[in-house]
PyMOL Python script that loads the backbone (N, CA, C, O; Angstrom):
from pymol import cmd

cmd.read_pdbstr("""\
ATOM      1  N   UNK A   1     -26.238  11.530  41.992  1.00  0.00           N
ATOM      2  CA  UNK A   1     -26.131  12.895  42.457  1.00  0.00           C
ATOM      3  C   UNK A   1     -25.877  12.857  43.963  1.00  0.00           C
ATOM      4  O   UNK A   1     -26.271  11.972  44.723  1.00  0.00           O
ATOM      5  N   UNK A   2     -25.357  13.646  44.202  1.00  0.00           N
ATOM      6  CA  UNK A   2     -24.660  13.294  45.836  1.00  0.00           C
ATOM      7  C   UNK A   2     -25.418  14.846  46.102  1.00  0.00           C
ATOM      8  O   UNK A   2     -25.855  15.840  45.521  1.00  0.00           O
ATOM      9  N   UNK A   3     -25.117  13.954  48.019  1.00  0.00           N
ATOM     10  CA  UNK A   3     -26.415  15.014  48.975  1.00  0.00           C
ATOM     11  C   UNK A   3     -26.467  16.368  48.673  1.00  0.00           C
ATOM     12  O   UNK A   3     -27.545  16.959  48.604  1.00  0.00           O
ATOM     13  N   UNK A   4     -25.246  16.991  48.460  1.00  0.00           N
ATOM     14  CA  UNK A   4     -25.482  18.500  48.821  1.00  0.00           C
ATOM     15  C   UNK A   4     -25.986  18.818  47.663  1.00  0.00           C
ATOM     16  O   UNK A   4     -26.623  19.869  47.721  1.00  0.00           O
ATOM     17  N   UNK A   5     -25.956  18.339  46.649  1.00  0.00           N
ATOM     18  CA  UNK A   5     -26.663  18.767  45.173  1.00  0.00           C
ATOM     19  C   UNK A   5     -27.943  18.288  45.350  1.00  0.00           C
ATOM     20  O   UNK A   5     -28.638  19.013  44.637  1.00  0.00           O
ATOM     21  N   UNK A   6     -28.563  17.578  45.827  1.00  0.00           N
ATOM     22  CA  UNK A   6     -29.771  17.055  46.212  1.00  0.00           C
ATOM     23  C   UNK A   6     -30.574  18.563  46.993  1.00  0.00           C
ATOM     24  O   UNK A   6     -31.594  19.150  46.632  1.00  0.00           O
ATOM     25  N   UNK A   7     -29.786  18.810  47.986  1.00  0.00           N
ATOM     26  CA  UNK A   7     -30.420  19.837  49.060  1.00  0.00           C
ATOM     27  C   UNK A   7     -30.365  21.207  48.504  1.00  0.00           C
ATOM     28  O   UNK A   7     -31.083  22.113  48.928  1.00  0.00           O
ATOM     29  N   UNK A   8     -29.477  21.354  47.518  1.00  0.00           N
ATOM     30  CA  UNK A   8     -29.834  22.519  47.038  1.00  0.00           C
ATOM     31  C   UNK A   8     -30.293  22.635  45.961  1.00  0.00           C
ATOM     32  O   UNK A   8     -30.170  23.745  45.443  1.00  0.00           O
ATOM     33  N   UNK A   9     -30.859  21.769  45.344  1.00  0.00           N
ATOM     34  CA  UNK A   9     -31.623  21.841  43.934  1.00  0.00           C
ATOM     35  C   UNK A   9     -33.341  21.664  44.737  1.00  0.00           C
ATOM     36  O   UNK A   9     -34.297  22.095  44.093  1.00  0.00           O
ATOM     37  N   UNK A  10     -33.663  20.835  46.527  1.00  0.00           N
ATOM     38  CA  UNK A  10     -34.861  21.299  47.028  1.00  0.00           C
ATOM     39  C   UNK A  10     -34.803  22.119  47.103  1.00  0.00           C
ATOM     40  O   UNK A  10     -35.509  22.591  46.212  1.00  0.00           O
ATOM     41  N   UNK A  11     -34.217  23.131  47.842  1.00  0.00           N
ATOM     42  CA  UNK A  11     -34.071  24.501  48.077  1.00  0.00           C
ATOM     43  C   UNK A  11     -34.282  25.158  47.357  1.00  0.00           C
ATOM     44  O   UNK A  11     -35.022  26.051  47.770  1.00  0.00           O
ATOM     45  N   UNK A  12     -33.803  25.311  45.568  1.00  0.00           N
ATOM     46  CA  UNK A  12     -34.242  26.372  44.862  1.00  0.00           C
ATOM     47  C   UNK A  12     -35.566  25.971  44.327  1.00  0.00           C
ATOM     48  O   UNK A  12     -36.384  26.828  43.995  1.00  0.00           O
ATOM     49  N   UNK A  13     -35.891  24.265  44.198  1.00  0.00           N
ATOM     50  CA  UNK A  13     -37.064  24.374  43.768  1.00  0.00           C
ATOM     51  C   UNK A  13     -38.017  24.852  44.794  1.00  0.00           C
ATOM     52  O   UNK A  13     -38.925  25.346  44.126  1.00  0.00           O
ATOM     53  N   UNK A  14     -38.280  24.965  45.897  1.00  0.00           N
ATOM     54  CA  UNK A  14     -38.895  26.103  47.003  1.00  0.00           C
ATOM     55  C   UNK A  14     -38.872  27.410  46.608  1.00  0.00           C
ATOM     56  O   UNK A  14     -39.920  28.031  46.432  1.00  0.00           O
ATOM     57  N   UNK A  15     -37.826  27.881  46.454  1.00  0.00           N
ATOM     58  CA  UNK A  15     -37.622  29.363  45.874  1.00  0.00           C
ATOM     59  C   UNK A  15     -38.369  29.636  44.392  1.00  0.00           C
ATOM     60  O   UNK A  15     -39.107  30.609  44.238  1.00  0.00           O
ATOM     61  N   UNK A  16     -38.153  28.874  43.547  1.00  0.00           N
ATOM     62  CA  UNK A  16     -39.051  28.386  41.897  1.00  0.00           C
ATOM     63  C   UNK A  16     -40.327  28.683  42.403  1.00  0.00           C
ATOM     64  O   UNK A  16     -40.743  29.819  42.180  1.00  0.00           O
ATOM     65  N   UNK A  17     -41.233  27.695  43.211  1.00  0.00           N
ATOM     66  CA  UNK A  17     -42.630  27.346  43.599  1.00  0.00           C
ATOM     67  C   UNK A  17     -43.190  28.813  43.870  1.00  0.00           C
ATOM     68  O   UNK A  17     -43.959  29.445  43.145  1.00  0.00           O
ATOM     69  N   UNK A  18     -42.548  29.262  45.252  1.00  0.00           N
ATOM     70  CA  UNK A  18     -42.590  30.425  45.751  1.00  0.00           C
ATOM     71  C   UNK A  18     -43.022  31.684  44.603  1.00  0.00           C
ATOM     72  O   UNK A  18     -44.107  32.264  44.639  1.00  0.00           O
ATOM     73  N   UNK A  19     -42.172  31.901  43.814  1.00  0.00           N
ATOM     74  CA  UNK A  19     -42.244  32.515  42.179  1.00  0.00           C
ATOM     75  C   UNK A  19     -43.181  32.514  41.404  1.00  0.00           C
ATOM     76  O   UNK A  19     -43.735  33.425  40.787  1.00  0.00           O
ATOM     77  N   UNK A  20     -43.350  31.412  41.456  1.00  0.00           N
ATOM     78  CA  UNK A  20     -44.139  30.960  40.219  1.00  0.00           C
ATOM     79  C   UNK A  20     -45.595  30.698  40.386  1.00  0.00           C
ATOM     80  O   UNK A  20     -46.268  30.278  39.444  1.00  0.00           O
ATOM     81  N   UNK A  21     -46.233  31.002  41.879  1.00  0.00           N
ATOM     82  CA  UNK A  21     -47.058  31.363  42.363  1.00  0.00           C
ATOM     83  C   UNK A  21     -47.816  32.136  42.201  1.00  0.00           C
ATOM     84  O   UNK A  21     -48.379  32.536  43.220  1.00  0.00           O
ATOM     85  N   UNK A  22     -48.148  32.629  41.130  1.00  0.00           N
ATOM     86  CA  UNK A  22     -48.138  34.336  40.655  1.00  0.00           C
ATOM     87  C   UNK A  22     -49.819  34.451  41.482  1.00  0.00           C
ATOM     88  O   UNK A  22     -50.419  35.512  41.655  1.00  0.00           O
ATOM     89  N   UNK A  23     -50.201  33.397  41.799  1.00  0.00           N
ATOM     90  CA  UNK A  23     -51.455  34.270  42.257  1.00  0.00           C
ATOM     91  C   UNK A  23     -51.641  34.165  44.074  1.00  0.00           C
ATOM     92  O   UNK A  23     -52.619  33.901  44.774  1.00  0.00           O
ATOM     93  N   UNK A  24     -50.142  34.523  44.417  1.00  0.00           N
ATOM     94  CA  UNK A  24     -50.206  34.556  46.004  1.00  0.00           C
ATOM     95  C   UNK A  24     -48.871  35.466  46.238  1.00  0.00           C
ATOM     96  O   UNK A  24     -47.892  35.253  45.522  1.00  0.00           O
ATOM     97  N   UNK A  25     -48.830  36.495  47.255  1.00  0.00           N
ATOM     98  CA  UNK A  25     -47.886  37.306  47.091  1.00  0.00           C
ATOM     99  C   UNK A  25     -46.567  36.946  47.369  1.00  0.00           C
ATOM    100  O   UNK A  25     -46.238  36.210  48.300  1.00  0.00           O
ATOM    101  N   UNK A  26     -45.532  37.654  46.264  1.00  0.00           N
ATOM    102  CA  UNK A  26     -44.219  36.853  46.230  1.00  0.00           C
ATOM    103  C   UNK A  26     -43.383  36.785  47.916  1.00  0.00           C
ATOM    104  O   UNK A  26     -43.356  37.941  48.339  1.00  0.00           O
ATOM    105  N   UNK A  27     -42.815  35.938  48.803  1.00  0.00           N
ATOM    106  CA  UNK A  27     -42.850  35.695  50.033  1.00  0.00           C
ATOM    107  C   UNK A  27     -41.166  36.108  49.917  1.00  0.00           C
ATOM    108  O   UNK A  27     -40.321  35.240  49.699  1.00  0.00           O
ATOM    109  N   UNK A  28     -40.800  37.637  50.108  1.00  0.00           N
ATOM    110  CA  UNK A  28     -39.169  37.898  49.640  1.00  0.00           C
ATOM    111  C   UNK A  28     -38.336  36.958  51.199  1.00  0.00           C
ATOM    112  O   UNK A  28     -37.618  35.959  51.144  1.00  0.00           O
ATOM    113  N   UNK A  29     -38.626  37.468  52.018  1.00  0.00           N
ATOM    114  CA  UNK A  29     -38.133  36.473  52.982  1.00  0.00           C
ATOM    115  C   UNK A  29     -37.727  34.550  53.554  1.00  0.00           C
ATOM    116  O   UNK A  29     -36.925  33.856  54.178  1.00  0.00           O
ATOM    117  N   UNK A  30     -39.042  34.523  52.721  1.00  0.00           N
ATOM    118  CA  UNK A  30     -38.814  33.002  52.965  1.00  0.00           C
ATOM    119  C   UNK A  30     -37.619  32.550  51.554  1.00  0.00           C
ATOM    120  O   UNK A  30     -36.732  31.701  51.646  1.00  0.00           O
ATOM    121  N   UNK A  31     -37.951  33.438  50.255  1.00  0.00           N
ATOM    122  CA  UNK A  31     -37.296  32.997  49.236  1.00  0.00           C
ATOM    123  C   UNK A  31     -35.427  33.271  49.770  1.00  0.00           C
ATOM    124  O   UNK A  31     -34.480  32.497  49.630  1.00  0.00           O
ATOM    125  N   UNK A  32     -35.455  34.470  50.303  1.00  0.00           N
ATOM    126  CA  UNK A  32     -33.886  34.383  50.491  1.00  0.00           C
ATOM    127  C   UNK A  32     -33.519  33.372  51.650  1.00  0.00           C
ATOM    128  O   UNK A  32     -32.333  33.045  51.694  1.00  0.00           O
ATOM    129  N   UNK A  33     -34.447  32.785  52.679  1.00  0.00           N
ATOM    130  CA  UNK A  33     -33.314  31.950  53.301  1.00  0.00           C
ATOM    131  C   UNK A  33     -33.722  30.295  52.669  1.00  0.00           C
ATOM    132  O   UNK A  33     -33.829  29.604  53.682  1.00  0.00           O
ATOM    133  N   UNK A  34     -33.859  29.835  52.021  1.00  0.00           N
ATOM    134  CA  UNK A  34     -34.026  29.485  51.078  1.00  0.00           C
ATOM    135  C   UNK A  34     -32.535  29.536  50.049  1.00  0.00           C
ATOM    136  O   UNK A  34     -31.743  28.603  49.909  1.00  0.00           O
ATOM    137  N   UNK A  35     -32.449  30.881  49.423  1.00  0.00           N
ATOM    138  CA  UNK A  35     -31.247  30.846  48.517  1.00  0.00           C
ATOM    139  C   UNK A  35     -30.087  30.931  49.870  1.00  0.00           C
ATOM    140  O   UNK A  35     -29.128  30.189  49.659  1.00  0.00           O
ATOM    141  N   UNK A  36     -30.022  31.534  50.924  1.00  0.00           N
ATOM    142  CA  UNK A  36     -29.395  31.494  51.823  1.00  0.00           C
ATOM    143  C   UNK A  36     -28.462  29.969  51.639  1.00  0.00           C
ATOM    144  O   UNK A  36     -27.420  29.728  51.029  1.00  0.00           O
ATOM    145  N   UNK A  37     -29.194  29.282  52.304  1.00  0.00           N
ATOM    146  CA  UNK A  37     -29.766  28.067  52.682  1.00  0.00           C
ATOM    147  C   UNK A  37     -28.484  27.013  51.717  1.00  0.00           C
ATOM    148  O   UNK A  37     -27.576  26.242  52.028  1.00  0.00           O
ATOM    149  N   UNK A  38     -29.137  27.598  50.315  1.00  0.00           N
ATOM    150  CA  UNK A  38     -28.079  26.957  49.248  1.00  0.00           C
ATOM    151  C   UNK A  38     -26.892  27.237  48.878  1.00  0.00           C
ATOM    152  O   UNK A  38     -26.025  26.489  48.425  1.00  0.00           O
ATOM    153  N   UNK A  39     -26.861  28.889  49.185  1.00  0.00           N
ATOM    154  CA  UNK A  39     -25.291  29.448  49.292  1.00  0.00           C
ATOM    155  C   UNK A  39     -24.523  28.507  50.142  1.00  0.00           C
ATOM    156  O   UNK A  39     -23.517  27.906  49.764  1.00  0.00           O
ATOM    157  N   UNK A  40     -24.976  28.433  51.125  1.00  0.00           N
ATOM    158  CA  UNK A  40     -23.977  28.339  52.249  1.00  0.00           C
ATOM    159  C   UNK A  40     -24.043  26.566  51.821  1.00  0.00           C
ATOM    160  O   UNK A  40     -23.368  25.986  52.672  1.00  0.00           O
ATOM    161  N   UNK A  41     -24.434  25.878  51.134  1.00  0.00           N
ATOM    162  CA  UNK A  41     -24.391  24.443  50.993  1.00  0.00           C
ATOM    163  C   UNK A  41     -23.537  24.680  49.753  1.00  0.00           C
ATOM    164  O   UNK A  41     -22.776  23.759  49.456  1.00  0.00           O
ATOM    165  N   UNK A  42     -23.540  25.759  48.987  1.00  0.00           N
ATOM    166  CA  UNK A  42     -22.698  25.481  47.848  1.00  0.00           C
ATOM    167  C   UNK A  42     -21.045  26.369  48.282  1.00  0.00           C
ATOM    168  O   UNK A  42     -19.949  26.316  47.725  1.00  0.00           O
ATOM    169  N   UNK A  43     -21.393  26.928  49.172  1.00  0.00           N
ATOM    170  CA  UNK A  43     -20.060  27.664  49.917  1.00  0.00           C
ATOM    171  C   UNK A  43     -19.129  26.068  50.820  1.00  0.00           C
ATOM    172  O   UNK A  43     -17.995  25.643  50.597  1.00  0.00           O
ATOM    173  N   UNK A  44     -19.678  25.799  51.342  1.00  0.00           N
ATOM    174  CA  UNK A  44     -19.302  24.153  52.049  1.00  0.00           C
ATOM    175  C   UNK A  44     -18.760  22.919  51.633  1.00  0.00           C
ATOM    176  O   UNK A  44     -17.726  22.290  51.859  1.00  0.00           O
ATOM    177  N   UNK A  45     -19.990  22.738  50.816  1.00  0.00           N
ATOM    178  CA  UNK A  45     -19.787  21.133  50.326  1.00  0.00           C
ATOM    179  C   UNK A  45     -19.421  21.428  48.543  1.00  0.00           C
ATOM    180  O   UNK A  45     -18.839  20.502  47.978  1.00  0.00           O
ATOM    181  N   UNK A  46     -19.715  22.520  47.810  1.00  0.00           N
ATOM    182  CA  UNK A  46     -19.137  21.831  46.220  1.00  0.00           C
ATOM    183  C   UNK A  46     -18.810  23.166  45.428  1.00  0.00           C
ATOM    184  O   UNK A  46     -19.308  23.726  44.452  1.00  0.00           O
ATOM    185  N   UNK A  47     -17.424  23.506  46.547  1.00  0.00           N
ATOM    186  CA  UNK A  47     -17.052  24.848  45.969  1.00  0.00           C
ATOM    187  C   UNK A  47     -16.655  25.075  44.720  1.00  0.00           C
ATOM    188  O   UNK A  47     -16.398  26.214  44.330  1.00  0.00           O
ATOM    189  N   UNK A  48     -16.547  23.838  43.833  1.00  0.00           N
ATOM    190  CA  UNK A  48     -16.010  23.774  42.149  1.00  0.00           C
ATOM    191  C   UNK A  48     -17.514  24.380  41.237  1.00  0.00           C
ATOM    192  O   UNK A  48     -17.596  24.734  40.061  1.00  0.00           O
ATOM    193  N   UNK A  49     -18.466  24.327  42.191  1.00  0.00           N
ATOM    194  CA  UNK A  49     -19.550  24.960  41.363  1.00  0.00           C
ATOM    195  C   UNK A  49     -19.543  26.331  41.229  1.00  0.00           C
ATOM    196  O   UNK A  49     -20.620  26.927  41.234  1.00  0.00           O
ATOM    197  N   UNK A  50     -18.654  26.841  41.127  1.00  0.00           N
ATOM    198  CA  UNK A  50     -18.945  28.819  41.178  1.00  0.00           C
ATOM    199  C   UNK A  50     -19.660  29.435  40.567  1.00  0.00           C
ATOM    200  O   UNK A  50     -20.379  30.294  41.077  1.00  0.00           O
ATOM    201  N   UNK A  51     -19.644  29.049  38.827  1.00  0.00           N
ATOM    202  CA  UNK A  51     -20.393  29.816  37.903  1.00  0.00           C
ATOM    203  C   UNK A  51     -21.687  29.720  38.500  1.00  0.00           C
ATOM    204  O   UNK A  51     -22.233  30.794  38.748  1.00  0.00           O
ATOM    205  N   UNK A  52     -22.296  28.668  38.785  1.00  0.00           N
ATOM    206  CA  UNK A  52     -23.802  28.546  39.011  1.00  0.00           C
ATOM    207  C   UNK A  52     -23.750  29.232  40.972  1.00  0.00           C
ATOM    208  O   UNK A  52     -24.418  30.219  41.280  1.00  0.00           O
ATOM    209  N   UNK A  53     -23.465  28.991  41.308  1.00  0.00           N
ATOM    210  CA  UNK A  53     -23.405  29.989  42.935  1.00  0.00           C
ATOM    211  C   UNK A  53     -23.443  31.553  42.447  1.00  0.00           C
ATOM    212  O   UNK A  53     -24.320  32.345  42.795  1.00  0.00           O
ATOM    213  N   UNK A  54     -22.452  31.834  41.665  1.00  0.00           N
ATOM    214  CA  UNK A  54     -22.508  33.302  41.222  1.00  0.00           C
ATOM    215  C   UNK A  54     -23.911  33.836  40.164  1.00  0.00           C
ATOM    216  O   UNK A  54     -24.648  34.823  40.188  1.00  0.00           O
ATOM    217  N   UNK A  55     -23.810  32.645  39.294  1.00  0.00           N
ATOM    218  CA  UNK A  55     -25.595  33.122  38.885  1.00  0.00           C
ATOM    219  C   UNK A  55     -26.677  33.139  39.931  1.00  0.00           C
ATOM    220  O   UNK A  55     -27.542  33.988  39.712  1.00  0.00           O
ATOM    221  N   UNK A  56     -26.872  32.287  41.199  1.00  0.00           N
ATOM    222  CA  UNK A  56     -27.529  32.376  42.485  1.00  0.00           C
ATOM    223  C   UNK A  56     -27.402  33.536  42.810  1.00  0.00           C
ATOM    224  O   UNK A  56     -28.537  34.010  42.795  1.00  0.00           O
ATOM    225  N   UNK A  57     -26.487  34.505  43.182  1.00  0.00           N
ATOM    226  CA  UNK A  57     -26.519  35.751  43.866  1.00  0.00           C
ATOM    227  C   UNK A  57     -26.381  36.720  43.089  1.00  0.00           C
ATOM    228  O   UNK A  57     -26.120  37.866  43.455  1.00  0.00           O
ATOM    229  N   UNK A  58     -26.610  36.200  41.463  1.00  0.00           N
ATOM    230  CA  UNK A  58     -26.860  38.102  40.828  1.00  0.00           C
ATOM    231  C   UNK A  58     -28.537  37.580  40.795  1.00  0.00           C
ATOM    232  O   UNK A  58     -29.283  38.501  41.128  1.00  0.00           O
ATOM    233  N   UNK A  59     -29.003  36.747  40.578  1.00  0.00           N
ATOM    234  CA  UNK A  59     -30.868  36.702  40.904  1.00  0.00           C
ATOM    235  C   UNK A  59     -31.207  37.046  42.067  1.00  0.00           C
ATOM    236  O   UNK A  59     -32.297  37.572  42.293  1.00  0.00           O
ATOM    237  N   UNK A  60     -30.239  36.777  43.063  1.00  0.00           N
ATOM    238  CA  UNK A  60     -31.320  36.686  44.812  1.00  0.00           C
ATOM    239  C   UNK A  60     -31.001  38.276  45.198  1.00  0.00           C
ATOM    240  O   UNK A  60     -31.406  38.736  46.266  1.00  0.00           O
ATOM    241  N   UNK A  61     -30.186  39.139  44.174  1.00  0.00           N
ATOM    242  CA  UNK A  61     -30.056  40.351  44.139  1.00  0.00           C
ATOM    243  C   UNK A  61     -31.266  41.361  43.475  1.00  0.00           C
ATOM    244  O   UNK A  61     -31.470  42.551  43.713  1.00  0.00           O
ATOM    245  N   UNK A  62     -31.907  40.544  42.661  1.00  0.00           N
ATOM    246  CA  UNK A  62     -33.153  40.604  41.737  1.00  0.00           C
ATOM    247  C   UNK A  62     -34.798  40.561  42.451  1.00  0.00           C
ATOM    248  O   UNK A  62     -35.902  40.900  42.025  1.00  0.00           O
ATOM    249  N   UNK A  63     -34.467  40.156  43.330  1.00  0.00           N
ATOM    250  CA  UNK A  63     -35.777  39.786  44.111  1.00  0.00           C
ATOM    251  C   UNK A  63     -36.690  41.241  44.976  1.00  0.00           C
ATOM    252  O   UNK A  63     -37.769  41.160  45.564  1.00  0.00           O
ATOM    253  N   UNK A  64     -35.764  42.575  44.776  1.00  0.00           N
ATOM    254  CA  UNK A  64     -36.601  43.389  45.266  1.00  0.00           C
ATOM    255  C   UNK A  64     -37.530  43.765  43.642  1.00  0.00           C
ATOM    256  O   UNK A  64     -38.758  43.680  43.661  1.00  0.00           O
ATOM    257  N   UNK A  65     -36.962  44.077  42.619  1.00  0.00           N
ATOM    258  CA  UNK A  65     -37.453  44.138  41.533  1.00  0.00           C
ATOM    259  C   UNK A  65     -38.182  43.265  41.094  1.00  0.00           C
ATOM    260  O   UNK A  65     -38.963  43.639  40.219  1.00  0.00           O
ATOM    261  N   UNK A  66     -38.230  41.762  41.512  1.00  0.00           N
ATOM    262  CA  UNK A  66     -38.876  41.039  40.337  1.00  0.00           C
ATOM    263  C   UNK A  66     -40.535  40.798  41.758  1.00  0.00           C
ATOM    264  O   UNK A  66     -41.710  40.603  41.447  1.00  0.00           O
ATOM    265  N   UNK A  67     -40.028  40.903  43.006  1.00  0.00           N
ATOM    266  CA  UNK A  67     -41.576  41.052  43.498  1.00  0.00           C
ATOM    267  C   UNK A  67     -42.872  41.759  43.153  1.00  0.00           C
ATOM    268  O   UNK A  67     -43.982  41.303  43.426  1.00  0.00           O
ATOM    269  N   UNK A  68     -42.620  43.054  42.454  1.00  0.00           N
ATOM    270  CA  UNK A  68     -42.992  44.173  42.144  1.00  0.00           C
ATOM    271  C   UNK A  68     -43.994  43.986  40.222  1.00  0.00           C
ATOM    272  O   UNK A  68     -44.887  44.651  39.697  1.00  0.00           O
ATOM    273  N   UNK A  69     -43.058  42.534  39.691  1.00  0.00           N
ATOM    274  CA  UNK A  69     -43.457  42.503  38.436  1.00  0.00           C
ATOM    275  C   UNK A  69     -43.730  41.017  38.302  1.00  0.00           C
ATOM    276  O   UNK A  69     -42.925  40.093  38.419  1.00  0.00           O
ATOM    277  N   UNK A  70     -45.714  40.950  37.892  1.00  0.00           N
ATOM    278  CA  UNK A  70     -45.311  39.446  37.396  1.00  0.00           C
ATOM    279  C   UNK A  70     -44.644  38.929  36.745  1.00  0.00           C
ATOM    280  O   UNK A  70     -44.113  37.873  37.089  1.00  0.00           O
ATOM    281  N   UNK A  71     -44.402  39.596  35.364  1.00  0.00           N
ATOM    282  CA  UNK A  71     -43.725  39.117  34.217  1.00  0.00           C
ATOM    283  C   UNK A  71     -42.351  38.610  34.498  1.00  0.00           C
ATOM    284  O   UNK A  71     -41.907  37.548  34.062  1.00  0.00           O
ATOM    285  N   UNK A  72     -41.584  39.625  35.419  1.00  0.00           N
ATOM    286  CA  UNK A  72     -40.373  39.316  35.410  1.00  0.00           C
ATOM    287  C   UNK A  72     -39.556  38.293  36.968  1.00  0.00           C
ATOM    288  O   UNK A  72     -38.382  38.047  37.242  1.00  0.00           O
ATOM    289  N   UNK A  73     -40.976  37.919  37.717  1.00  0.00           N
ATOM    290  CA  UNK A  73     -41.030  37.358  38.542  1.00  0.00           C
ATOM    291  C   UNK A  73     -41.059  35.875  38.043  1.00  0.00           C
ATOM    292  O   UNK A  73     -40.298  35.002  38.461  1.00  0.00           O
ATOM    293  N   UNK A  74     -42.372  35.638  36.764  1.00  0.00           N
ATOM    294  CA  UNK A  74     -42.297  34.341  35.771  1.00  0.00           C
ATOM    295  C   UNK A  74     -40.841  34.143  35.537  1.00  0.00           C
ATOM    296  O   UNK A  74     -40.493  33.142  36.163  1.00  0.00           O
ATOM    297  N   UNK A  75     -39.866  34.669  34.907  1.00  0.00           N
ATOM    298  CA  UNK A  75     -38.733  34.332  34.438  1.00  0.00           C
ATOM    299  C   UNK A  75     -37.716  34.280  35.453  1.00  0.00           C
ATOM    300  O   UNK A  75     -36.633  33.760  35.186  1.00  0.00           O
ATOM    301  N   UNK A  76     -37.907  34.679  36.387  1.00  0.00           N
ATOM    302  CA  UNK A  76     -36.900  34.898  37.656  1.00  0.00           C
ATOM    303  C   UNK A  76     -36.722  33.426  37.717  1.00  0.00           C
ATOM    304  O   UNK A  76     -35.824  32.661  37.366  1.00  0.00           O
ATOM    305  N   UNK A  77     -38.479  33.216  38.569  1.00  0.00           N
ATOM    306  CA  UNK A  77     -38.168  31.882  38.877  1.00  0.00           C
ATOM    307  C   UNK A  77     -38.270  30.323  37.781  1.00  0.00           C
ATOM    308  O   UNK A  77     -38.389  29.165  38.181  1.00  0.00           O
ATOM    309  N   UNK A  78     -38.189  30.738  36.551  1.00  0.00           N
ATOM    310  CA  UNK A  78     -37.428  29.860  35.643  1.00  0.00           C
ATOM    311  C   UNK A  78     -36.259  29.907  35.479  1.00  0.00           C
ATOM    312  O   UNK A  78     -35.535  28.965  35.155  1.00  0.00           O
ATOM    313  N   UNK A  79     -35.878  31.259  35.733  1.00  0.00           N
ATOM    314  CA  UNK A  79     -33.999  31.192  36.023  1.00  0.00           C
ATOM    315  C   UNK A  79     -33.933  30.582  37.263  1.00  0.00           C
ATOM    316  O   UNK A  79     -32.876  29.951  37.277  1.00  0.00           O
ATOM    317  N   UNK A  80     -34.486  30.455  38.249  1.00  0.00           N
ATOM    318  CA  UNK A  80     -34.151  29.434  39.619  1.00  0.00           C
ATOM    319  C   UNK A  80     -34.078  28.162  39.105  1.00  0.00           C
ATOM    320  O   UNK A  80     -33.018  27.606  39.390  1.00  0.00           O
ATOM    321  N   UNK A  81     -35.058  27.325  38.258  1.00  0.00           N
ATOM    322  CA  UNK A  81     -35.253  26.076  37.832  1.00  0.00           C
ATOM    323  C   UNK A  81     -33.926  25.433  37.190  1.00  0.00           C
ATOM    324  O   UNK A  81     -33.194  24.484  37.470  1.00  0.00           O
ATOM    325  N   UNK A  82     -33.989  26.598  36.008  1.00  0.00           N
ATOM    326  CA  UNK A  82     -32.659  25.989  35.144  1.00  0.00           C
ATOM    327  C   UNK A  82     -31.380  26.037  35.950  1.00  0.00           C
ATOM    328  O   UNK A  82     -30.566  25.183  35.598  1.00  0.00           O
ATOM    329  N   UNK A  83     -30.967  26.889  37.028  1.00  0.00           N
ATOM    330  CA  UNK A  83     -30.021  26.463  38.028  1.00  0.00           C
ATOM    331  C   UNK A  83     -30.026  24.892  38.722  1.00  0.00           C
ATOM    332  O   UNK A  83     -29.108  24.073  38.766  1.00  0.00           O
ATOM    333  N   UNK A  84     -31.380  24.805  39.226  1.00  0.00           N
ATOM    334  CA  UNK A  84     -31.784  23.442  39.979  1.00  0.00           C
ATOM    335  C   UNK A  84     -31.437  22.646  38.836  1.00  0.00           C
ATOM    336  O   UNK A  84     -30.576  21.789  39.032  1.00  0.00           O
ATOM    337  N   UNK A  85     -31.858  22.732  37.838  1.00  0.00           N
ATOM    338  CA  UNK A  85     -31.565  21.662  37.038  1.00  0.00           C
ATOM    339  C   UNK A  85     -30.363  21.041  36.457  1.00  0.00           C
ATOM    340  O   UNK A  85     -30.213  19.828  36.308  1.00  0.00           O
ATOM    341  N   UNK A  86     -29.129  22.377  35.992  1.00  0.00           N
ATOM    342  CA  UNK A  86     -28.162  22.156  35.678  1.00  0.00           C
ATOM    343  C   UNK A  86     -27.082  21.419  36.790  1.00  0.00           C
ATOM    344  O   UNK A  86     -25.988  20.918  36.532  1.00  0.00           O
ATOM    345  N   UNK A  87     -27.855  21.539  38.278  1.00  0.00           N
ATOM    346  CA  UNK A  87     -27.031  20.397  39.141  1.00  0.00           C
ATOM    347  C   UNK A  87     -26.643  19.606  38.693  1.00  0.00           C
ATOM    348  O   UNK A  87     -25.505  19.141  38.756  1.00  0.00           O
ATOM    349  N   UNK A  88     -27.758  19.204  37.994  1.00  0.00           N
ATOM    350  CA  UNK A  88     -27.770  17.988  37.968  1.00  0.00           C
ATOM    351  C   UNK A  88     -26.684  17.342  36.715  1.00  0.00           C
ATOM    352  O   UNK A  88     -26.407  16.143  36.700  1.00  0.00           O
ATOM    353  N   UNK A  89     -26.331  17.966  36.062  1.00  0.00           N
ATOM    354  CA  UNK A  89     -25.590  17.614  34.696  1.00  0.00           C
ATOM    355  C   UNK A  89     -23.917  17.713  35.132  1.00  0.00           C
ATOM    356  O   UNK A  89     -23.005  17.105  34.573  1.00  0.00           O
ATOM    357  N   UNK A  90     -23.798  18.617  36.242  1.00  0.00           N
ATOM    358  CA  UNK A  90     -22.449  18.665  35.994  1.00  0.00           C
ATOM    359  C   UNK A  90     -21.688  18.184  37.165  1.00  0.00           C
ATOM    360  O   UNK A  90     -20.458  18.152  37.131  1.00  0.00           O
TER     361      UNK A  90
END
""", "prot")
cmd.dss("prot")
cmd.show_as("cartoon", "prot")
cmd.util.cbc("prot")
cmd.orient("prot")
């Protein structure tokens, strides 16, 4: 796996952790520069990834709503994971 897939699969797992925290309040700021963080690494270094960049920014669009709900805060940030993860496959 080469660097920039490395740095942005830390990055969302930060954003995941952050989430999945459910018993500390969801941190909307730190989580977007964070997804920030990975945009702009997946805007740079591995622009053939789109589908998964474009699933990144309809979730980090999600984050005023899913602060508000544990339930849907749990699944948010398992939709962060399975992003981090599918780096890795393709």
């Amino acid at each position: 796996m080469n660097k920039s897939k490395l740095n942005i699969r830390m990055d969302l797992m930060r954003v995941a952790k952050i989430a999945l925290e459910l018993d500390k309040p969801f941190e909307e700021n730190i989580a977007n520069v964070f997804i920030n963080k990975a945009r702009s690494e997946f805007e740079e270094n591995l622009k053939d990834e789109n589908k998964l960049k474009d699933e990144l920014i309809s979730y980090q669009k999600e984050i005023p709503i899913i602060a508000l709900d544990t339930k849907k805060r749990k699944q948010w940030g398992e939709k962060i994971m399975t992003i981090a993860s599918r780096l890795g496959t393709f």
